[in-house]
C-alpha positions in Angstrom: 0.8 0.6 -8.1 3.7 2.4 -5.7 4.3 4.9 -3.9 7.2 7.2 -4.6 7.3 8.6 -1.0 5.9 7.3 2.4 5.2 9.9 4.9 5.3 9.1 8.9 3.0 11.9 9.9 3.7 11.3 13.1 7.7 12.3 12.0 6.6 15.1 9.7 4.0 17.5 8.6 4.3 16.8 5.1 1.5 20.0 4.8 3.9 22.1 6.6 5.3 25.1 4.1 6.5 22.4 1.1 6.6 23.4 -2.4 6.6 19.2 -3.3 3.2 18.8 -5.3 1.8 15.1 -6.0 -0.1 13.1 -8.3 -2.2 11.3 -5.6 -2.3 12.0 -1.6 -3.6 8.2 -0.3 -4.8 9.4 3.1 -4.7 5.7 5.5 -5.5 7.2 8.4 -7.3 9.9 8.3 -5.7 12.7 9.8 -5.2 15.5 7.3 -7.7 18.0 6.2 -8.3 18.4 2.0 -8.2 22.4 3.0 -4.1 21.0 3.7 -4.0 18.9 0.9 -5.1 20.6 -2.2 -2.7 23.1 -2.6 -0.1 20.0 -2.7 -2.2 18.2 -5.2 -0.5 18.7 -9.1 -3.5 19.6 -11.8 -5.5 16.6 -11.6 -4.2 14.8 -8.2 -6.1 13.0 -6.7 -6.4 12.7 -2.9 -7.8 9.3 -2.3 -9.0 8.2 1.0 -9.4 4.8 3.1 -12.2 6.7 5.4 -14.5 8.4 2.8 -17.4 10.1 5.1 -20.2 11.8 4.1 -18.7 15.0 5.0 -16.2 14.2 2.5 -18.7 14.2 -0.4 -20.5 17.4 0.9 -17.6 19.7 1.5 -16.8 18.3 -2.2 -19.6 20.3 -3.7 -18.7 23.8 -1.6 -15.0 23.8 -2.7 -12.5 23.4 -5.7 -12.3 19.8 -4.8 -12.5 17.6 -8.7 -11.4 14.3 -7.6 -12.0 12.5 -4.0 -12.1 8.6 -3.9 -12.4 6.2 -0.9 -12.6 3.0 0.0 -16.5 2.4 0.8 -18.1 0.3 -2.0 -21.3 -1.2 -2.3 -19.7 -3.7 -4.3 -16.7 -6.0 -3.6 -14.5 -5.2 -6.0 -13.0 -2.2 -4.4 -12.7 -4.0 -1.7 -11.1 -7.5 -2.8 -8.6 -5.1 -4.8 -7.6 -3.7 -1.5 -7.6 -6.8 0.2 -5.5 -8.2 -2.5 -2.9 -5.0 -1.8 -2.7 -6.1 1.9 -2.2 -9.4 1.6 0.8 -8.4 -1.4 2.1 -6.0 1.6 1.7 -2.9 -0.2 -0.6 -1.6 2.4 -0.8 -2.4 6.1 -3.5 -1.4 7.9 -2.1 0.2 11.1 -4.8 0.0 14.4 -4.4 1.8 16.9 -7.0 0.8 19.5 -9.5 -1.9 19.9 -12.6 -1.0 22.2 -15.4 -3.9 23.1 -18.9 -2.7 21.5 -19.6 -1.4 25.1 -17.3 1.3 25.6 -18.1 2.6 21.8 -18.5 6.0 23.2 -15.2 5.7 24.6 -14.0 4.9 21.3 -15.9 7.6 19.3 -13.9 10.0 22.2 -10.7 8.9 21.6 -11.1 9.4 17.9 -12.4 13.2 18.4 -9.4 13.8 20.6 -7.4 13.8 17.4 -4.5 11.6 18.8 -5.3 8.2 17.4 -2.2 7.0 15.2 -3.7 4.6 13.2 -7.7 3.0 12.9 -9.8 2.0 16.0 -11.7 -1.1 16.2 -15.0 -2.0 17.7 -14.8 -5.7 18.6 -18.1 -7.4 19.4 -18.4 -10.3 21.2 -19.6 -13.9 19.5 
């Protein structure tokens, strides 16, 4: 598994007017909307997600959407073959913010705001 092309969306809209289709859109952080995405997508791409949400799945059954994957899992697999992708350095996980438990509506905010550049973590204390 490799990418072809890594995208700084912070640097570029990659949504932005491009006639560039892909295989697969692996969306790490979150930002960009499928409504953006699947005209980019080639016949059977495949946008693939690290924050599946419920909302994900829903809007999946009111558009054209075929193919959405993320990286919930009841299981482990998924998630020791990502782990195993980290730890190769093929990924990195890029966080953006770490609130305590406390201030979780803080956090929740600060996500809605739109601006967050990479995941937020809720610590919790031992």
């Amino acid at each position: 598994m490799g990418a072809d092309k890594i995208i700084d969306y912070t640097k570029e809209d990659f949504t932005a007017e491009s006639d560039e289709t892909y295989d697969v859109v692996f969306d790490i952080v979150g930002k960009s909307s499928y409504s953006n995405i699947k005209r980019l997508l080639k016949v059977n791409g495949v946008y693939l997600l690290s924050n599946l949400r419920i909302s994900h799945l829903l809007r999946r059954k009111r558009s054209s959407m075929k193919r959405i994957f993320g990286a919930q899992s009841e299981g482990t697999k998924d998630l020791n073959f990502l782990k195993e992708l980290i730890e190769a350095g093929k990924i990195k996980s890029v966080i953006d913010k770490y609130y305590p438990f406390e201030q979780i509506v803080e956090a929740h905010s600060y996500v809605d705001t739109g601006q967050k550049t990479g995941n937020v973590v809720i610590t919790l204390e031992k």
